[in-house]
N, C-alpha and C positions, 0 to 999 in steps of 0.2 A: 368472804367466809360465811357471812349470815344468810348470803342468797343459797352457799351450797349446805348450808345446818337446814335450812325449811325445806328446800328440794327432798333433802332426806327424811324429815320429819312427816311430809306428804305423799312418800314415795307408794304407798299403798292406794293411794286415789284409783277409781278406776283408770282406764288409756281414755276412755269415755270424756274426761275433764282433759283441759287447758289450763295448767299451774304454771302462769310463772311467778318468781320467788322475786317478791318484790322487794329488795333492801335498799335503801338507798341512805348514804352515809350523811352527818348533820353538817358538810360541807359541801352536799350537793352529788359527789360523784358517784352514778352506777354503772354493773357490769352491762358488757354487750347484749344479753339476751333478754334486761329489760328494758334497753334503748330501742332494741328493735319491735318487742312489744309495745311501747308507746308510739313507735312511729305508726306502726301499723293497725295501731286504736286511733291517733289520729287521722291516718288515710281514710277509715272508714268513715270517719266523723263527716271527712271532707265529701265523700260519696254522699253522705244522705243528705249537709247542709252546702254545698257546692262553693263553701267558700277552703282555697287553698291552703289558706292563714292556718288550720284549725291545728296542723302539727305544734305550726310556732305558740298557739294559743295554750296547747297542752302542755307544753314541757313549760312555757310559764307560768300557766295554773299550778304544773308541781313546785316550783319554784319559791313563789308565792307560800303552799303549802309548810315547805322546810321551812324559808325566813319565819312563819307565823311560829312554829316547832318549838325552831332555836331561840327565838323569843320568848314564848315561855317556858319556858325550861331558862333561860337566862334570869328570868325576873323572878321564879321558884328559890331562886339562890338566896335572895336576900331575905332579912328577918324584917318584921314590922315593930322589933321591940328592940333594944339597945341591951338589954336585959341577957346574958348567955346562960340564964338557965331557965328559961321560957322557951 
């Protein structure tokens, strides 16, 4: 629902731009059309650095990116004071 709330919120872009609507949920899972944009930013990756890794490198860099996320946003949770009205 968030990849098709930003498509809409962008939909005035010129044709000229390439949007895709990137959302990806804090359990990792996204839709088809930014799986396939990721593959296809890694394929290029692979074109200019000739190593074939670079897809699998990608989608673990995003990976990486959410655990780091969810992590803060998990550690946000907690107070540093015992105190409930601080």
């Amino acid at each position: 629902m968030a990849a098709t709330r930003k498509c809409q919120k962008y939909s005035e872009l010129s044709t000229a731009y390439l949007f895709p609507a990137i959302a990806v949920e804090t359990l990792g899972p996204m839709n088809d059309s930014e799986y396939e944009f990721f593959e296809i930013l890694g394929r290029k990756i692979t074109d200019m650095s000739g190593d074939r890794r670079e897809v699998s490198f990608l989608f673990q860099r995003l990976s990486v990116i959410i655990q780091r996320f969810n992590a803060a946003l998990f550690r946000d949770t907690f107070t540093l004071y015992d105190d409930p009205d601080l």
